[in-house]
N, C-alpha and C positions, 0 to 999 in steps of 0.2 A: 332417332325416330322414337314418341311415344310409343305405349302398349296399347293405344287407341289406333294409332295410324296403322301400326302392323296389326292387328287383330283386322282390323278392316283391310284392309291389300290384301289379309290371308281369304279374307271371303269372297274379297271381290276378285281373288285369282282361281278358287274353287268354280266359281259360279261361271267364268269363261272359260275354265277347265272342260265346260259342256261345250262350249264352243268350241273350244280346242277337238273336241271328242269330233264334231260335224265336219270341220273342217278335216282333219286327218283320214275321215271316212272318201270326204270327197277328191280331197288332190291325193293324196297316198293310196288309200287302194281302191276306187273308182279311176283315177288322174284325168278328175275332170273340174277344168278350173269354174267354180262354183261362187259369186260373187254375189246371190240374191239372200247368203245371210244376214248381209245389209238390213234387208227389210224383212225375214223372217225372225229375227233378234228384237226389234220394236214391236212386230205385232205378236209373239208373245207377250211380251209385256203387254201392251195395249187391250190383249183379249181378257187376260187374268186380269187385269187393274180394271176393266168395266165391269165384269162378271162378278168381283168380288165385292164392287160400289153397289151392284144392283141385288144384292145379298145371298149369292151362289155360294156355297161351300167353298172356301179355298181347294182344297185337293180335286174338287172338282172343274174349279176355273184353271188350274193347273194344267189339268189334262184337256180341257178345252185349246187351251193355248200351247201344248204338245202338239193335235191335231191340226190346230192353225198351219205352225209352222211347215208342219208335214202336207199338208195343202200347196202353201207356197212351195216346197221341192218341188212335189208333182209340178205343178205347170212349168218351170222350168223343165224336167226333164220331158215334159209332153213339146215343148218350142224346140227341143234339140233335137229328140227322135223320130216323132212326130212331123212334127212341119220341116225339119232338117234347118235348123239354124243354127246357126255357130255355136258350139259352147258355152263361150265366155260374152258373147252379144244376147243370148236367151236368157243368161243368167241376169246381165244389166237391165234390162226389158223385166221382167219380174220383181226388179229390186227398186224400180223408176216405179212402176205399176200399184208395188205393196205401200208407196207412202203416202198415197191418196186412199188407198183403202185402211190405211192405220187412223187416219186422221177421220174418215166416218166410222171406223168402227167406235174410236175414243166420243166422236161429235165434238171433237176441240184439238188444239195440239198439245196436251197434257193431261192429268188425271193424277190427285193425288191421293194416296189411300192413307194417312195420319186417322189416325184409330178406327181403323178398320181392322178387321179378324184375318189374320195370315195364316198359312201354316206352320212361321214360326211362332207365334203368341202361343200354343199351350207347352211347348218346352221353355220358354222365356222365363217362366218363373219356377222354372226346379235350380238355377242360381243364377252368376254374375249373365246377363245376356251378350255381354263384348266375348266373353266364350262359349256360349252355348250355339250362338248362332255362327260360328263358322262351326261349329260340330256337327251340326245339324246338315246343315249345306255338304260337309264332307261326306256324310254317311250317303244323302244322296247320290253324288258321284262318285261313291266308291259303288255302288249299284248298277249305274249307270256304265260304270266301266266292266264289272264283270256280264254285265249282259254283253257288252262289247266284245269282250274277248271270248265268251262262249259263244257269241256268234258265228266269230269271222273261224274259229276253229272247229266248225260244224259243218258239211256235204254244202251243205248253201253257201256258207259262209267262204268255202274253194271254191265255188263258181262268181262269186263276189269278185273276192281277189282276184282272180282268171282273168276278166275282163276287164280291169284295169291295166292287165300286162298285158293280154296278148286277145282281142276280143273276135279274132277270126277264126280262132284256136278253141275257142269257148260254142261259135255258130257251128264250127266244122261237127264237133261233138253232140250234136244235139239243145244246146241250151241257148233261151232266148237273152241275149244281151239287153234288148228290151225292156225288160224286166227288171233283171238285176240294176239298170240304172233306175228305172222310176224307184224300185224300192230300195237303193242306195240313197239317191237325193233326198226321200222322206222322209227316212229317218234320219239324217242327218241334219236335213232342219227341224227336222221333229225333237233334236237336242238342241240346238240353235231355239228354236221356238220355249223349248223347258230353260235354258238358263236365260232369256226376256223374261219368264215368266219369273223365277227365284231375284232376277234383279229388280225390277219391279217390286215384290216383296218384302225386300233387303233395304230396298233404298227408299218404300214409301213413297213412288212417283212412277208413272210409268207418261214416256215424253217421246212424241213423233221424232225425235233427231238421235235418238237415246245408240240410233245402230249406227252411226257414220263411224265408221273406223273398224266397225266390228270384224271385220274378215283379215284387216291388217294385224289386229290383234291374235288372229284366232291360228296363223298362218307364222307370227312370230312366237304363237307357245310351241307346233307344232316343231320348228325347225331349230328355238333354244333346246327344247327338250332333247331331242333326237341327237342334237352336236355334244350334247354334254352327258348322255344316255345313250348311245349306240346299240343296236341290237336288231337282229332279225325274228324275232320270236315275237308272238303278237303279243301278249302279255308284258313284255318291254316296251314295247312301244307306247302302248297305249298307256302306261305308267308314266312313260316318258313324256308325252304331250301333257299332260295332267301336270305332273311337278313342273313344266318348261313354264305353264300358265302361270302356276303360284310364285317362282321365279323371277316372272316378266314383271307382276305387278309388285311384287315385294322390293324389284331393283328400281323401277318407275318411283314410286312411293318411298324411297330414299334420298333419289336423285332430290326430287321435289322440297323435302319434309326438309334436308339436312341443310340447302340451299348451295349445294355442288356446282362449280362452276358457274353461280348469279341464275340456276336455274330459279321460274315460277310456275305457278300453274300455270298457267295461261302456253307453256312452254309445252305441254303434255304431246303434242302431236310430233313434236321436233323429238322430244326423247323416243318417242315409241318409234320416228323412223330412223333412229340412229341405233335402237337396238335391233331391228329387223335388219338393217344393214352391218351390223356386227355378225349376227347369227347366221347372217346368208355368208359372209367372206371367210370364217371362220373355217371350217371344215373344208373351203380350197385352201386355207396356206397351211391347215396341218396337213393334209395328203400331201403339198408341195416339200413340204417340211421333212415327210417319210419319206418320198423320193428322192429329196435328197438323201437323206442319209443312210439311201440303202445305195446309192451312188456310191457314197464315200469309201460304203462299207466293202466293196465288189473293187475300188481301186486297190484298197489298202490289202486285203486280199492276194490281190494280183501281184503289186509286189512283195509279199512275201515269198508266193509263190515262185 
């Protein structure tokens, strides 16, 4: 693999490292299966790449396209608490919903930003850009991550968690579950929504289909991460999802580059579902793996005994 391809995977797995970030907010300590980052992921992009066509500040069509995103949660968690509808059926309804509104917000199904002002062009030329722009990218999501974990480690941040685990436990005590999901979803696509926006940036394009896959992606950093990272401690974790990201697309982008087993591009979708199916089966045959050999160890034991 060139130092183009890897410098590139290492950005492109930062930049889903935010997705990584939404998704772990929503199936981990929410567990609420959240599928509308589907379309929370394009219309980031879509908001920043218009905004910044029509000559908005980058950092400010950024956070425009934060708040999109954070938008798109809300109505999903308004479909599930609100009107009482399924979970994972509210989230499809919002994610079906956001690709008609990506497509008028854009007025097309693409937008390309080639020399347009980013927020990476004034770090671009302190040197080579194939490294400054995954640094750049990092440093955001290393931001991103410690507001993360100084959240969920904060009086709030236990009623967050609460309610993923035990949400009767959370009403019994006074706290409205309510709540904690609408502003669990927001923010969480409100990251979802900021890495559309940096990919859009990164890649110079921002394209209505850009999010098909996105939750499959975001849902294989979270559980590489965690099999090969273990830990209960939220500042593990959430480490953990981060590097699972960078991981996924560094081994993606090997697979591809080296030409492994007659893979091509065109193949992307079969690898990424052969590594989510690695990473789901994994962590049953090592538990299996222990139990056995604490079997073994409980016979051998006995007859000594």
């Amino acid at each position: 693999m060139s130092a183009f391809a890897f410098f590139g995977a290492l950005e492109l797995g930062l930049v889903y490292g935010l997705v990584a970030l939404g998704v772990y907010l929503t199936f981990r300590v929410l567990d609420f299966p959240d599928l509308s980052v589907d379309g929370s992921f394009p219309m980031g992009a879509a908001v920043a790449a218009t905004a910044i066509v029509a000559g908005i500040n980058p950092w400010l069509a950024t956070g425009m396209a934060i708040v999109a995103g954070s938008m798109t949660g809300w109505v999903t968690a308004f479909l599930a608490v609100r009107c009482g509808i399924l979970h994972l059926l509210a989230s499809i309804l919002t994610m079906i919903a956001a690709f008609s509104i990506n497509i008028r917000i854009m007025g097309r199904p693409n937008v390309a930003l080639l020399g347009e002002e980013t927020i990476l062009t004034p770090f671009e030329s302190i040197g080579d850009p194939m490294l400054i722009r995954p640094l750049v990218v990092g440093v955001l999501v290393l931001v991103a991550a410690m507001f993360i974990i100084r959240l969920l480690n904060s009086d709030f941040g236990l009623g967050l968690r609460a309610t993923g685990v035990n949400a009767r436990m959370v009403r019994a005590q006074g706290g409205s579950t309510s709540f904690y999901t609408y502003f669990g979803l927001a923010l969480s696509n409100g990251f979802v929504g900021f890495a559309g926006a940096l990919f859009a940036q990164t890649n110079s394009f921002a394209d209505v289909t850009s999010g098909v896959g996105t939750i499959v992606v975001g849902l294989a950093a979270v559980i590489l991460g965690q099999t090969l990272i273990p830990g209960r401690r939220i500042w593990v974790a959430v480490t953990a999802v981060i590097v699972g990201s960078v991981l996924y697309r560094l081994a993606v982008a090997f697979a591809l580059s080296s030409g492994m087993f007659g893979l091509q591009a065109s193949d992307l979708n079969l690898v990424t579902a052969v590594l989510v199916a690695v990473a789901l089966i994994a962590p049953k045959m090592k538990a299996k793996y222990k139990a056995k050999q604490k079997l073994q160890q409980a016979r051998t034991n006995k007859e000594v005994a």
